[in-house]
SENULUM-278565 format. One line per field, with one value per residue (C-alpha): y negated, z negated, x negated; residue number from 1; residue in one letter. Coordinates in steps of 0.1 Angstrom, whole numbers, plus 5000, padded with zeros to 4 digits. Example, Ala and Ser with C-alpha at 12.3 -4.5 7.8 and 13.67 -1.06 7.14 Angstrom:
BEGIN
y	c(5045; 5011)
z	c(4922; 4929)
x	c(4877; 4863)
num	c(1; 2)
residuo	c(a; s)
***
This chain:
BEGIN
y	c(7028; 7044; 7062; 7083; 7115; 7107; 7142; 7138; 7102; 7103; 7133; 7141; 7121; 7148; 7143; 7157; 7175; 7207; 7234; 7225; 7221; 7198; 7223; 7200; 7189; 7209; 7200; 7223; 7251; 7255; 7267; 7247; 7260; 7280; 7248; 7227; 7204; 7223; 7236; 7275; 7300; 7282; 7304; 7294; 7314; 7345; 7343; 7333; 7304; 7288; 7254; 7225; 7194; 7164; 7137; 7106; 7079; 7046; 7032; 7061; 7043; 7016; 6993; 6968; 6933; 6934; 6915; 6943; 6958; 6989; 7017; 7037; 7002; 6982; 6949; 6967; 6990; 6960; 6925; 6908; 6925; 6929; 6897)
z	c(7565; 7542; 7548; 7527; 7537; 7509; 7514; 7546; 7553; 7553; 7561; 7533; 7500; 7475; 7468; 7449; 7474; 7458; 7470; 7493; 7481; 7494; 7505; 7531; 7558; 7594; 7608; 7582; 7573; 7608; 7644; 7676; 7690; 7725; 7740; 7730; 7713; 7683; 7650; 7654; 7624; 7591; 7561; 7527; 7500; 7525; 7531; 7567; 7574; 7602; 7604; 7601; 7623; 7612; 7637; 7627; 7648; 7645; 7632; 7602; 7597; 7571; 7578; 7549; 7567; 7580; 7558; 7541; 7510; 7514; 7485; 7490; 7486; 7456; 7445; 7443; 7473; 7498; 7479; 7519; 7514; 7480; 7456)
x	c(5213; 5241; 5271; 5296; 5280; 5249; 5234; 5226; 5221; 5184; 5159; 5136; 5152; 5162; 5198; 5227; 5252; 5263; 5267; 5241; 5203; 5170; 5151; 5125; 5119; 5134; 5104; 5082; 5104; 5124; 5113; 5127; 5158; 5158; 5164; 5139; 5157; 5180; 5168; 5167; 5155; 5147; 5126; 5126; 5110; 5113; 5146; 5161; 5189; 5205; 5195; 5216; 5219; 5244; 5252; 5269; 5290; 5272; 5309; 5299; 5266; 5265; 5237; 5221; 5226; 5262; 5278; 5299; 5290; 5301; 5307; 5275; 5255; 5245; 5232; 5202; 5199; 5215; 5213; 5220; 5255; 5261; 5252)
num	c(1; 2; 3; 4; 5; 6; 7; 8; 9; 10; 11; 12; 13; 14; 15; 16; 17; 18; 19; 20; 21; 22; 23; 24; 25; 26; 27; 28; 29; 30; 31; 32; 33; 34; 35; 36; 37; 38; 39; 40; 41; 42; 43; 44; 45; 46; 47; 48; 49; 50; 51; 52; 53; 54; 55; 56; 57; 58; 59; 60; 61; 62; 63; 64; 65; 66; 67; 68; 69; 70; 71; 72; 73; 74; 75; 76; 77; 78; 79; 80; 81; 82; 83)
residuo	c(x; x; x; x; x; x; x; x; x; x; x; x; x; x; x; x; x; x; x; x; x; x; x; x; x; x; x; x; x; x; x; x; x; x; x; x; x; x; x; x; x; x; x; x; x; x; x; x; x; x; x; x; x; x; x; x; x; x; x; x; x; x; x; x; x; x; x; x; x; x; x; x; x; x; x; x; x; x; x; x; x; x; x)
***
């Protein structure tokens, strides 16, 4: 799955997004929200941040397979789409 939002299209790839930085994984540097369900305090390095969460439309999503080669895909990342 791709889509134009590159930085946050898949948990746990390092990728370029400036200003924003790969830090890890919420799962090992956040606690679980007062809910249950939402990222709540994140510590990196001793330092304390709000997490993050993204959520994408499925129309957003670009899937390898579709048919379409779309922007964020490549002969190489999607050769079903893009030959």
């Amino acid at each position: 799955m791709t889509t134009p939002r590159g930085c946050a299209a898949e948990a746990g790839v390092p990728g370029s997004c400036p200003p924003m930085m790969h830090a890890g994984l919420c799962s090992e540097l956040c606690q679980v929200g007062p809910d249950g369900k939402t990222v709540g305090d994140c510590a990196l390095n001793g330092s304390h941040y709000m997490g993050l969460q993204v959520f994408l439309l499925e129309q957003d999503a670009y899937r390898c397979g579709d048919g379409v080669c779309q922007f964020t895909e490549s002969p190489e990342s999607c050769p079903a789409d893009c030959q």
